[in-house]
C-alpha positions in Angstrom: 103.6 131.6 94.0 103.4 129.5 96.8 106.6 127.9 98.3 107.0 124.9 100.6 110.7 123.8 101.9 111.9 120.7 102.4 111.6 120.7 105.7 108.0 121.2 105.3 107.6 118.4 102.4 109.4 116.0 104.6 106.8 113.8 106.6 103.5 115.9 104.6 100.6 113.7 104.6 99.9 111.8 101.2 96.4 111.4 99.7 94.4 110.7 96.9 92.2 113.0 95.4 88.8 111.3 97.1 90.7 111.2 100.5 92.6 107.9 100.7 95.8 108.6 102.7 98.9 106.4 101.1 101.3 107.8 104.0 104.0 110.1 104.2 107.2 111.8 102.4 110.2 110.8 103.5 112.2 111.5 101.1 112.9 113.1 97.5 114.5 112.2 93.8 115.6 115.3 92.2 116.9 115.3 88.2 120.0 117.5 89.3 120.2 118.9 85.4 117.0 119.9 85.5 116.7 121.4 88.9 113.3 118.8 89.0 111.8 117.1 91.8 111.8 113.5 89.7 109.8 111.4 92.1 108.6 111.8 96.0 109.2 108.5 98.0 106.5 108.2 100.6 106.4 105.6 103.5 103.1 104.2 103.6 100.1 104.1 106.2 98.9 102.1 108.2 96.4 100.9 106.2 98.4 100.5 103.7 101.5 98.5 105.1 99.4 95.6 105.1 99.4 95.3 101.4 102.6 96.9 100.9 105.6 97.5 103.0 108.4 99.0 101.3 108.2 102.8 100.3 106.6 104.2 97.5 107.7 106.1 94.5 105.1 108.5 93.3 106.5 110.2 90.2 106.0 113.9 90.0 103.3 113.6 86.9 100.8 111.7 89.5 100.8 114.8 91.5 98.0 117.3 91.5 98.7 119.6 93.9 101.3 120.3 97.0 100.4 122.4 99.9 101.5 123.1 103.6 99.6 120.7 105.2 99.3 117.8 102.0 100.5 116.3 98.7 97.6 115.2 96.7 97.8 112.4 94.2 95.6 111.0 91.0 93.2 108.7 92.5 94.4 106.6 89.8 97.7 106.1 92.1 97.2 102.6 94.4 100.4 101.0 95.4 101.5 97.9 93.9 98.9 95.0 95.3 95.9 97.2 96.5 94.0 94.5 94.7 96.3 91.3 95.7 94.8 87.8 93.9 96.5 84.8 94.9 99.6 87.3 96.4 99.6 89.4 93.0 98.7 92.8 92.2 95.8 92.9 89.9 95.3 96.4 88.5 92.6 97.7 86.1 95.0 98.9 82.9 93.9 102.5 83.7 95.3 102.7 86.8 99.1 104.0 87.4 100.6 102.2 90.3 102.4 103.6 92.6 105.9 102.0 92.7 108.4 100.9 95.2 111.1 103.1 95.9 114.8 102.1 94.1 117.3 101.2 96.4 120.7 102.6 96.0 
């Protein structure tokens, strides 16, 4: 069994499984019935504040794997407007977006 803590999640790098880097965890959802990490919120990179610049909610089924130095993703996860027409984001129906993080 392999254990990472939350001070170790907080600010792990986010990719895809090919390599794309979405950003960083900032911050958790947890299901406090279930004792579940619901959803990771992740502030997003560089390259891809451009296209979106709120933070993303990447629910814990898109996640493949979680170790020290990375959380790894289904490269099926793009944030919302990786493929922006006309200022809206045009995703192949295959594809699960990424979403932005609830407020509140």
């Amino acid at each position: 069994m392999s254990i990472v803590s939350l001070k170790q999640l907080h600010h792990l790098p986010v990719e895809t499984e090919s390599g794309n880097r979405l950003g960083r965890v900032v911050d958790i959802e947890l299901d406090v019935e279930a004792h579940l990490v619901n959803a990771y919120l992740v502030s997003p990179s560089r390259l891809v504040q451009p296209l979106i610049q709120s933070t993303l909610r990447i629910h814990r089924s898109q996640v493949v794997a979680i170790t020290p130095t990375k959380l790894v993703v289904h490269d099926s996860v793009r944030p919302i407007g990786s493929e922006v027409q006309r200022g809206r984001p045009s995703l192949p129906k295959d594809v699960a977006p990424a979403l932005p993080a609830r407020s509140g």
